[in-house]
C-alpha positions in Angstrom: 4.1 -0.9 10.3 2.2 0.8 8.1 -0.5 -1.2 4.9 -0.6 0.7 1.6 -4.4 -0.2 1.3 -6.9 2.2 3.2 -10.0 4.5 2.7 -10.3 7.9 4.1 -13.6 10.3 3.0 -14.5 14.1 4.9 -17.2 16.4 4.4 -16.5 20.2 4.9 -19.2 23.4 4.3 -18.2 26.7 4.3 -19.9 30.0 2.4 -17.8 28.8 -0.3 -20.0 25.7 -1.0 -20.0 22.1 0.3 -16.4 20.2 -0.2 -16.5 16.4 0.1 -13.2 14.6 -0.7 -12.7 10.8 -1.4 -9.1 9.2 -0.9 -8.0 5.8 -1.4 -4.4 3.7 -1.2 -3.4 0.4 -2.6 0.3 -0.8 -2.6 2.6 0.7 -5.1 6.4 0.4 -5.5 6.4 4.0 -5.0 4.2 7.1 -4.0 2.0 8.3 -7.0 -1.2 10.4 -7.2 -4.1 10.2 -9.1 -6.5 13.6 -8.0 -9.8 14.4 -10.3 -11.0 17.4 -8.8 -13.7 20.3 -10.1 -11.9 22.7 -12.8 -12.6 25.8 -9.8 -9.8 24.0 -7.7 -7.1 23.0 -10.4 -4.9 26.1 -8.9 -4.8 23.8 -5.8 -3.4 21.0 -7.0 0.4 20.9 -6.3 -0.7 22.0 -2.2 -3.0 19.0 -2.3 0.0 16.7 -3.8 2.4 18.0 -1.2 0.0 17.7 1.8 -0.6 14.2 1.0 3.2 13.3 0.5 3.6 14.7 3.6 1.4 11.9 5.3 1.8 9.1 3.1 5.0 7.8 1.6 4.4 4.9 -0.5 1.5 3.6 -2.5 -0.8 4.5 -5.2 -3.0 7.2 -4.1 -6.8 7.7 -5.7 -8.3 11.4 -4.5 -11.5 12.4 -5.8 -12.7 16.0 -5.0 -16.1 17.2 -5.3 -17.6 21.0 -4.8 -21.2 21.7 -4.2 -21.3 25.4 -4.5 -24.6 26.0 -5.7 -25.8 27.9 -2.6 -22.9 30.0 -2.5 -22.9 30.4 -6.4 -26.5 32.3 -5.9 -25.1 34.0 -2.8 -22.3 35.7 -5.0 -24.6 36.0 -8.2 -24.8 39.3 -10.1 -28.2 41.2 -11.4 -27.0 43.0 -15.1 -29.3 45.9 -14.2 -28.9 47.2 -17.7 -29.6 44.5 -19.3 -32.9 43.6 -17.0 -33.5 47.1 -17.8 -33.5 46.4 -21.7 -34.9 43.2 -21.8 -38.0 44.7 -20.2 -38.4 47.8 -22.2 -38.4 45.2 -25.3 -41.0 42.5 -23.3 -43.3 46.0 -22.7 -42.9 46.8 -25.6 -43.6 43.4 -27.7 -46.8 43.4 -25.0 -48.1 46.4 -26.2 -47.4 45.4 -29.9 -49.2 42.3 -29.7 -51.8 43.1 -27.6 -51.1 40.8 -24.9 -52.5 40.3 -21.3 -50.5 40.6 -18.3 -47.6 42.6 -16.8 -43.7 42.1 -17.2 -42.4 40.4 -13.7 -39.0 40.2 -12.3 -39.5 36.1 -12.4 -39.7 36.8 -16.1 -36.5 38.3 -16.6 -34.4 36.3 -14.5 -35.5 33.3 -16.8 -33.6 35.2 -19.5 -30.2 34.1 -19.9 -27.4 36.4 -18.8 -29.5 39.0 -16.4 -28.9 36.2 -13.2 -25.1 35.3 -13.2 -22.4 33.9 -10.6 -19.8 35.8 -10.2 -16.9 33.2 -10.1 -14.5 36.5 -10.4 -14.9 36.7 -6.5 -13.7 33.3 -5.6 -11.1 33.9 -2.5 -8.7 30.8 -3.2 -7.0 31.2 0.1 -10.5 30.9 1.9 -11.2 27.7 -0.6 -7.7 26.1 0.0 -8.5 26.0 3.8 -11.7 24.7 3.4 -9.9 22.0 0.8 -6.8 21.6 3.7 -9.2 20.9 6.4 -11.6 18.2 4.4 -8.2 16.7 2.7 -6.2 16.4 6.0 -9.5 14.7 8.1 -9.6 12.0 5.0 -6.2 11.7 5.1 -6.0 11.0 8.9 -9.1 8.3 8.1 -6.3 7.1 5.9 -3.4 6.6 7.6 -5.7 4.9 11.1 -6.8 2.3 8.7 -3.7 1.8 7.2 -2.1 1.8 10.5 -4.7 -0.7 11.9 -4.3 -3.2 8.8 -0.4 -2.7 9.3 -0.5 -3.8 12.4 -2.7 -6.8 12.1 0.2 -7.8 9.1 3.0 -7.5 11.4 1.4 -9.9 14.3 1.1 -12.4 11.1 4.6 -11.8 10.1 5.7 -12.5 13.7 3.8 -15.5 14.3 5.5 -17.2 10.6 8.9 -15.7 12.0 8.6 -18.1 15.3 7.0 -21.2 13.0 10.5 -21.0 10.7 13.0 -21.1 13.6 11.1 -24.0 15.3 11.3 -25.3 11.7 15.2 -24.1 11.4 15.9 -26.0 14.8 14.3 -29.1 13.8 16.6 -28.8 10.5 19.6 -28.3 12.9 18.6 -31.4 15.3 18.0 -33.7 11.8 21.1 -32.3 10.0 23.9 -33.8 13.4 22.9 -36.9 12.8 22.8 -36.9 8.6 26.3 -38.1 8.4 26.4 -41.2 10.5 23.5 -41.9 9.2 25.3 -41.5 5.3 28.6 -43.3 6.6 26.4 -46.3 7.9 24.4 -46.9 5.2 27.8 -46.5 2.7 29.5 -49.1 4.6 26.4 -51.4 4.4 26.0 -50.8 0.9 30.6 -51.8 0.6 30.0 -54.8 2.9 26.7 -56.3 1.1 29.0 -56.0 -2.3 32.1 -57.0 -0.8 30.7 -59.2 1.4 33.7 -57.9 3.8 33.3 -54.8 6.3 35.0 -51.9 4.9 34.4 -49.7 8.0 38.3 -48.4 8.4 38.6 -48.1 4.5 40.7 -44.9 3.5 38.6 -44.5 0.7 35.3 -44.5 2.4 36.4 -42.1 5.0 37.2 -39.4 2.4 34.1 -40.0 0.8 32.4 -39.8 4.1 34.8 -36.5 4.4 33.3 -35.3 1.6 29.6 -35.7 1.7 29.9 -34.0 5.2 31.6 -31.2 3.7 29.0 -30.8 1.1 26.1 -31.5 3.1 27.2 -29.0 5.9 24.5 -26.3 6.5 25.5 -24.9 9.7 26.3 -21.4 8.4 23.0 -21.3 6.5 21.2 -21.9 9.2 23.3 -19.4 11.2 23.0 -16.8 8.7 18.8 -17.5 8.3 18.2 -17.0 12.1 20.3 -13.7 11.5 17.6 -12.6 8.9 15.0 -13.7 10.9 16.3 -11.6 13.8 16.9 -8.7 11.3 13.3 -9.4 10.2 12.1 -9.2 13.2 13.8 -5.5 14.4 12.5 -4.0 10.9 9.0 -4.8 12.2 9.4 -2.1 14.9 10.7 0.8 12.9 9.3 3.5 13.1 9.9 4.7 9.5 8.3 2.8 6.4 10.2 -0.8 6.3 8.5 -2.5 3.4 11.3 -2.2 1.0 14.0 -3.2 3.7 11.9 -6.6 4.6 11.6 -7.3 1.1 15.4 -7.4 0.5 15.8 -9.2 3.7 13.2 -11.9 2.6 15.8 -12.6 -0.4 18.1 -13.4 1.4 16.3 -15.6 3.9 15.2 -17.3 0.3 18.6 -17.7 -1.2 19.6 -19.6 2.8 16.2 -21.3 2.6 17.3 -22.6 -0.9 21.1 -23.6 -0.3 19.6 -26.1 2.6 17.7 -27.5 0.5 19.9 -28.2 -2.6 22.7 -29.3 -0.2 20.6 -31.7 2.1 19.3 -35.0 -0.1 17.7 -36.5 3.4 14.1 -36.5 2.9 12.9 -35.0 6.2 15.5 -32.0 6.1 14.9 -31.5 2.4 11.2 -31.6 3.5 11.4 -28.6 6.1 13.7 -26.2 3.9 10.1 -26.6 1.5 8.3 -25.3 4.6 11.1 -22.5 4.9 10.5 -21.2 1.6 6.5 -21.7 1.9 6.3 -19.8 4.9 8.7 -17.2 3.5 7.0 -16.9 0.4 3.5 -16.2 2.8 5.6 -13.4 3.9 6.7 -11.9 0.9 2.8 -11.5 -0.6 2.3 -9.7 2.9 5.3 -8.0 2.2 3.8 -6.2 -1.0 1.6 -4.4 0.6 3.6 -3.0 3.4 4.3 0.7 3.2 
């Protein structure tokens, strides 16, 4: 099992400049991308989605990409030789003119705008998408380990609640044999006190005792909610994302949880099924944020 909230974050230098990328995950119903990324790299965008689909398959993903290529940007920059050229011919020039002291230097020229230029026309994208590949794909791995190591810590949880609702589900069971002896005794006390006769091999209180165990019978809810919990408990060990198959299982186990309860007036049975659906709903917040 797999968490949809992690951090991942790689550095990567190269000629090309210094690369350091940023990625973050929180839970989303589905797998969406939000990149910011220096204009230089826009071309790369769609590889960058498609590697991280390729690791990730649900959540909302944050990428931030930043380039540090000022280095390289003076290793690649590009002398106008003419226009040094004309620039000092007009500086000698405007010297001699004015009468001014000094000579024309070459740190005097590349203050001039233009002569001193990067020449971005150079830029091997192939050679920047593997630099971009190999910073993305260590953040990613970053990632996925942490999302890995919360996802486990999530499933021990859910395991632990799993066991805590069939003890609960058992002691419902135990309580639930004995709810309609206890509903025919107390119905025949009630007839006697009023009648001041016993009324224990009345027709009429056997069908109504007929009928209250008929409508208070939960032995196929509870059958079906150890199923779910069962089911519940093999979807924790897939291998491939499970989050959207335990959430529909968890509405189920809900919609057993509530029938017990609605069907079951008794106090202490009514009283578990609220534990049911306590610890259930404990499970669906973890739920959320399972990939």
């Amino acid at each position: 099992m797999y968490s949809m909230t992690g951090f991942g974050r790689a550095e990567v230098s190269s000629p090309i400049g210094s690369l350091t990328v940023e990625v973050t995950s929180v839970n989303n119903r589905f797998l969406e991308m939000s990149v910011r990324m220096p204009r230089q790299l826009s071309l790369l965008e769609m590889q960058i989605r498609e590697l991280i689909s390729s690791r990730v398959n649900r959540g909302q993903i944050n990428l931030n990409v930043t380039l540090d290529d000022t280095d390289a940007a003076v290793q690649r920059s590009l002398i106008n030789s003419r226009l040094a050229a004309a620039y000092a011919k007009q500086l000698k020039g405007l010297q001699k003119e004015l009468k001014l002291a000094g000579d024309v230097s070459v740190h005097d020229l590349v203050l001039v705008p233009d002569i001193l230029k990067p020449d971005k026309e150079r830029v091997d994208h192939d050679a920047v998408w593997k630099m971009v590949e190999k910073a993305l794909g260590r953040a990613l791995t970053d990632l996925v380990a942490m999302r890995k190591k919360e996802g486990a810590a999530m499933a021990a949880d859910m395991s632990q609640r799993l066991t805590a609702m069939k003890k609960t589900l058992a002691e419902i069971e135990k309580k639930s044999v004995g709810a309609v002896e206890y509903y025919r005794d107390k119905l025949t006390q009630r007839i006697s006190t009023l009648m001041d006769q016993p009324q224990r091999d009345n027709l009429r209180l056997e069908e109504e005792i007929a009928i209250f165990a008929e409508r208070t019978d939960i032995s196929e809810e509870c059958t079906r909610l150890k199923s779910h919990i069962d089911l519940y408990h093999q979807a924790l060990k897939m291998k491939e994302p499970a989050g959207k198959r335990l959430n529909f299982i968890l509405q189920e186990m809900n919609r057993e949880a509530n029938t017990i309860g609605s069907k079951c007036s008794e106090f202490a049975i009514s009283s578990l099924a609220i534990s049911l659906k306590e610890e259930i709903e404990k499970l669906r917040e973890l739920v959320q944020n399972v990939e």
